[in-house]
C-alpha positions as a Python dict, from the first residue, in 0.01 Angstrom:
ca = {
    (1, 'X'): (0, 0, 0),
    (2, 'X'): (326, -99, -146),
    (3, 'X'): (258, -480, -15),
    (4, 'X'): (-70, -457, -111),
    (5, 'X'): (-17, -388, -492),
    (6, 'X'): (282, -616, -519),
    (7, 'X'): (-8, -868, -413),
    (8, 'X'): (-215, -754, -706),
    (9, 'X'): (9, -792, -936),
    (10, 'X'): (99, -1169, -852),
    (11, 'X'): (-234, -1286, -849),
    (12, 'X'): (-281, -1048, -1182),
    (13, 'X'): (50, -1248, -1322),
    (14, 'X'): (-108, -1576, -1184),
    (15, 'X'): (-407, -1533, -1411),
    (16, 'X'): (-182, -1415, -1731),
    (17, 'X'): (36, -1757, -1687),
    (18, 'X'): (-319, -1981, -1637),
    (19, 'X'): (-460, -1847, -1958),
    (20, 'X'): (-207, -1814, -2157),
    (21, 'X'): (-173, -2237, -2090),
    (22, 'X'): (-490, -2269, -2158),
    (23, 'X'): (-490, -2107, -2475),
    (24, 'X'): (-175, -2375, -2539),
    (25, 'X'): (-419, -2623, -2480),
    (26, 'X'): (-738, -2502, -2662),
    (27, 'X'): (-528, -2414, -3001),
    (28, 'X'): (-577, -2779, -3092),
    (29, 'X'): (-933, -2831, -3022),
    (30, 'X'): (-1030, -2783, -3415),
    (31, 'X'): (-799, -3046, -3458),
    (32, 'X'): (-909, -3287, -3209),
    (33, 'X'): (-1249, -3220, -3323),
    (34, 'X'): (-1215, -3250, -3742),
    (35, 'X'): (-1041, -3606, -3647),
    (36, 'X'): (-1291, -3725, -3396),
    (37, 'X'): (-1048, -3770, -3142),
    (38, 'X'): (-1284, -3783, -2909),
    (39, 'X'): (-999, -3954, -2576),
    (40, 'X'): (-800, -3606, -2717),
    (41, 'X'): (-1087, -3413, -2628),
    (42, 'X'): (-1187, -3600, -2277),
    (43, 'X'): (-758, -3546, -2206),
    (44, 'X'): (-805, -3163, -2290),
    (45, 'X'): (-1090, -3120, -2071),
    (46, 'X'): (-937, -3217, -1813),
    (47, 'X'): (-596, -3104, -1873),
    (48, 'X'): (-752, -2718, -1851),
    (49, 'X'): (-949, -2791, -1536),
    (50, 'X'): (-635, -2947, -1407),
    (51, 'X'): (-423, -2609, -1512),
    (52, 'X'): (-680, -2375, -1365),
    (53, 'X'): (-639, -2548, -1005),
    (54, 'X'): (-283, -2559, -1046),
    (55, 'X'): (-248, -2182, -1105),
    (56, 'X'): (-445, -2081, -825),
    (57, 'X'): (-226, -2330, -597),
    (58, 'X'): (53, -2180, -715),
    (59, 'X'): (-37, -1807, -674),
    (60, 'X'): (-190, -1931, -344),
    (61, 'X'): (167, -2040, -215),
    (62, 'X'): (296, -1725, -367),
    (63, 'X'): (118, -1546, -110),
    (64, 'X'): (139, -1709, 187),
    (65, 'X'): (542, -1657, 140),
    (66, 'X'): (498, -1306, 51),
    (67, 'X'): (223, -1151, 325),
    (68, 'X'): (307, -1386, 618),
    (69, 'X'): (101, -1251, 896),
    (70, 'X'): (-134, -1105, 664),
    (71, 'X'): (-248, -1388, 496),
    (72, 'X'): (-538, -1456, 662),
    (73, 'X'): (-634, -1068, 736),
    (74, 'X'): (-974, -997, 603),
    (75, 'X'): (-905, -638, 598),
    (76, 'X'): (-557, -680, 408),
    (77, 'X'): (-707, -867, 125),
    (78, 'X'): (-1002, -558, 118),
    (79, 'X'): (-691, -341, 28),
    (80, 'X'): (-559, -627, -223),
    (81, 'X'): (-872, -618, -394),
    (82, 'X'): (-870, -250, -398),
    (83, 'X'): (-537, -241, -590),
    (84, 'X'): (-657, -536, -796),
    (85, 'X'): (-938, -374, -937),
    (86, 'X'): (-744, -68, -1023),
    (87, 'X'): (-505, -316, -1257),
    (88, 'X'): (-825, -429, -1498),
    (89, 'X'): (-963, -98, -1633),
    (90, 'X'): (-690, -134, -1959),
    (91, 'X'): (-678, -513, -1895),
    (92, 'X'): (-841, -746, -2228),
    (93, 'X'): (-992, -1033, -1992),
    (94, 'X'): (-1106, -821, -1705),
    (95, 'X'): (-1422, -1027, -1616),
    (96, 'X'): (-1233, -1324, -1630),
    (97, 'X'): (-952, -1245, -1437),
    (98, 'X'): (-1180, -1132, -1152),
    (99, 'X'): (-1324, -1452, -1149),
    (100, 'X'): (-925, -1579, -1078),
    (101, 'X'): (-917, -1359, -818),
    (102, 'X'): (-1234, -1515, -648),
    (103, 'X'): (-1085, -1871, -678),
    (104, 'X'): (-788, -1706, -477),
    (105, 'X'): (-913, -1539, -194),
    (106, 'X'): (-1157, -1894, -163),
    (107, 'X'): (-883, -2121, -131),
    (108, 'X'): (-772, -1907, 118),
    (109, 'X'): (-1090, -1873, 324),
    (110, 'X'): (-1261, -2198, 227),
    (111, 'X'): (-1548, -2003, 82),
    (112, 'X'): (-1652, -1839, 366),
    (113, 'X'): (-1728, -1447, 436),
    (114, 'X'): (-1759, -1422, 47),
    (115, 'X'): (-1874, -1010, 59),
    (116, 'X'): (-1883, -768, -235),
    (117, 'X'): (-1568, -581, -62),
    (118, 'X'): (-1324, -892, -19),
    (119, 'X'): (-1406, -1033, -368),
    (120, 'X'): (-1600, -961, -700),
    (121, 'X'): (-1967, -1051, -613),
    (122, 'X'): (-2053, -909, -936),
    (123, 'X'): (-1849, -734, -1199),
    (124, 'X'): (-1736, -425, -1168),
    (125, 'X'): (-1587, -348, -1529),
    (126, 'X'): (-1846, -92, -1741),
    (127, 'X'): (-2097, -262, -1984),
    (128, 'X'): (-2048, -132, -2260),
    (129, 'X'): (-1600, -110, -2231),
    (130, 'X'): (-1375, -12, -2560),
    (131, 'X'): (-1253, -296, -2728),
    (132, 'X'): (-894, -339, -2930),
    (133, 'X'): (-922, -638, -3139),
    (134, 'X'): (-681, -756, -3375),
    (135, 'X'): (-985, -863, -3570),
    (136, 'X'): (-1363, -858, -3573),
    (137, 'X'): (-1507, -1071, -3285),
    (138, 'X'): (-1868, -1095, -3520),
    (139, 'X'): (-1975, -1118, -3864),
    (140, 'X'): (-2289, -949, -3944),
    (141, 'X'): (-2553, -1108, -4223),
    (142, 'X'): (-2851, -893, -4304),
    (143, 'X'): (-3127, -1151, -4420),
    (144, 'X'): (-3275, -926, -4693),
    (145, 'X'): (-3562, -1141, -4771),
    (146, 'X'): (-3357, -1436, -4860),
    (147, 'X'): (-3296, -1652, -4491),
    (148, 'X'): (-3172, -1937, -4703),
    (149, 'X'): (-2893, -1777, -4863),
    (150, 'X'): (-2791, -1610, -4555),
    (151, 'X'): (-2776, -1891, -4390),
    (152, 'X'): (-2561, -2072, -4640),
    (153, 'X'): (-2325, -1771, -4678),
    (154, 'X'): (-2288, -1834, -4238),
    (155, 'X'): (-2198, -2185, -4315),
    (156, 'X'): (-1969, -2125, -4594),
    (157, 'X'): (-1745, -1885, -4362),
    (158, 'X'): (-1706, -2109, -4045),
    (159, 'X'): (-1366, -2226, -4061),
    (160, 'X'): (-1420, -2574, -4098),
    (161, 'X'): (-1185, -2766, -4300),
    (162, 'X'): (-1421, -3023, -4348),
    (163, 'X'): (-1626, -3080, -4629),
    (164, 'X'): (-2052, -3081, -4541),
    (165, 'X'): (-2241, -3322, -4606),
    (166, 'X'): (-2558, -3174, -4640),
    (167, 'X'): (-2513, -2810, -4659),
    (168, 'X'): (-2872, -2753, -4869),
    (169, 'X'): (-3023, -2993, -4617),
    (170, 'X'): (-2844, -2820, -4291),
    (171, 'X'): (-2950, -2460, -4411),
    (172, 'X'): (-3306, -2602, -4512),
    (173, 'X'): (-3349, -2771, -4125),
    (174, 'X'): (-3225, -2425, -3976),
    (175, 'X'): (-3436, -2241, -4169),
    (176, 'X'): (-3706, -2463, -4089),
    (177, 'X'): (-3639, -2393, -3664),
    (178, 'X'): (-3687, -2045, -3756),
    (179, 'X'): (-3985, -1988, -3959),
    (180, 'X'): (-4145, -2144, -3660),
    (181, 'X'): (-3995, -1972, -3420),
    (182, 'X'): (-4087, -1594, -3581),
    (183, 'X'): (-4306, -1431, -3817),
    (184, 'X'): (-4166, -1498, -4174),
    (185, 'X'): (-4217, -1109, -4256),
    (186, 'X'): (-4009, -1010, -3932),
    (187, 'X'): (-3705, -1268, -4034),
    (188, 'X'): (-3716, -1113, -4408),
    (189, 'X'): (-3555, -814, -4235),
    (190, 'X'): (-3370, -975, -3944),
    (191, 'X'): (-2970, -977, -3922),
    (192, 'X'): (-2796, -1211, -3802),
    (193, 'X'): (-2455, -1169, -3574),
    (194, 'X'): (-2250, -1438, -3556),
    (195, 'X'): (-1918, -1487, -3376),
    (196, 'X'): (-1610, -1537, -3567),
    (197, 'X'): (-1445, -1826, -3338),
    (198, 'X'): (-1642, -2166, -3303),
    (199, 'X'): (-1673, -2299, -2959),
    (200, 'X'): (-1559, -2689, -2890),
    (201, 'X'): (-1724, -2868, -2647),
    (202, 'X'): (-1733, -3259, -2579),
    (203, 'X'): (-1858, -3405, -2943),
    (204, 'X'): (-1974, -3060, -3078),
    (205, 'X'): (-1873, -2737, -3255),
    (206, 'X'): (-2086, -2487, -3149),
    (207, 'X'): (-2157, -2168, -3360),
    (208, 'X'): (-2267, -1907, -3133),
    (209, 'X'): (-2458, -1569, -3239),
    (210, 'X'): (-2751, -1384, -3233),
    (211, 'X'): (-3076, -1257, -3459),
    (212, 'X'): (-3191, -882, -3456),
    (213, 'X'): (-3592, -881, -3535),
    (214, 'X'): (-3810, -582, -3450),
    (215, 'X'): (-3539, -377, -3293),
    (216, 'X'): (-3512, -709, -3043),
    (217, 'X'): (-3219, -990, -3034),
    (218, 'X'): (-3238, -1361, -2963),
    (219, 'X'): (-3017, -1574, -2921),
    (220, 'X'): (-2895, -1828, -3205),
    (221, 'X'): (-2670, -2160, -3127),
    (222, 'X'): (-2597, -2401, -3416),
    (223, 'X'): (-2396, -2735, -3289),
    (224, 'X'): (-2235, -2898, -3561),
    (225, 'X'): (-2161, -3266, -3548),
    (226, 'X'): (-1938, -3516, -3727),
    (227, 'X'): (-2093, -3789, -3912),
}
């Protein structure tokens, strides 16, 4: 399966160059955002849509020079996505690059016999997988009776450059949402888990996480706007 491997590993090296432009290409959405460059942001959107096409175009052509008769063999790709899946078990972006490998094999066969063995119907990496981060992916902020101040300790560690407005008034809003939402007694004891990164989209920074009451979790988005 010496063909089928070196297969693998394109498409796997495919994936690496896509993201690692993308990441180019995200590192300045904080930027883009803090100076309401809002044409910047429209550019980038596309810019990443454009790359992720690209990339599979390229590893696409990659093939079809490599396998030659096979290219089109149902039963060859079957073995490529055998060889593929035993690349990911160590690999940081697993889930992701399995959905690259989908966006192959449909360019190839114009999304048609899409079956769990010629392509990654669902994932197949564990649940619950080790992770090796450089750094914390979540912050964790136990409410301890006092929502408000939790809340403003959230806002005060986004990194934001910019100054609030409002801070007293955002937290007060929030807290607000919430007291309707649950029982004040259960969000006395809730924690709140909130991801390190913020998430740019369009006009927005969103602040993604989650609130433990009751041994239950829910989740908790906060978009943050300019003024």
């Amino acid at each position: 399966m010496r063909i089928e491997l070196l297969i693998a590993q394109t498409i796997l090296q495919g994936f690496d160059a896509q993201y690692g432009r993308f990441l180019e290409v995200t590192a300045g959405a904080q930027q883009r955002f803090e100076q309401a460059d809002w044409s910047a942001v429209q550019a980038a959107m596309k810019q990443r849509i454009h790359l992720y096409d690209h990339h599979v175009g390229l590893v696409v052509a990659q093939l079809k020079c490599i396998t030659g008769p096979h290219f089109y063999d149902a039963a060859f790709l079957i073995r490529v996505k055998h060889c593929y899946s035993g690349l990911l078990p160590d690999y940081p972006r697993a889930e992701i690059a399995e959905s690259f490998f989908n966006s192959v094999y449909c360019r190839i066969f114009k999304h048609r016999d899409l079956t769990a063995d010629k392509l990654f119907i669902f994932s197949e990496q564990p649940v619950h997988r080790p992770q090796h981060c450089a750094r914390p992916l979540a912050r964790q902020y136990p409410v301890q009776g006092r929502l408000a101040d939790c809340l403003g300790k959230v806002l005060d560690d986004l990194p934001i450059r910019l100054p609030w407005e409002d801070a007293r008034r955002d937290v007060g809003l929030i807290t607000t949402v919430l007291k309707q939402r649950f029982d004040v007694a259960d969000l006395s004891d809730a924690v709140l888990e909130m991801a390190t990164e913020i998430f740019y989209r369009n006009k927005a920074a969103w602040v993604i996480g989650k609130i433990r009451i009751n041994q239950q979790t829910f989740p908790l988005l906060l978009p943050v706007h300019l003024s």
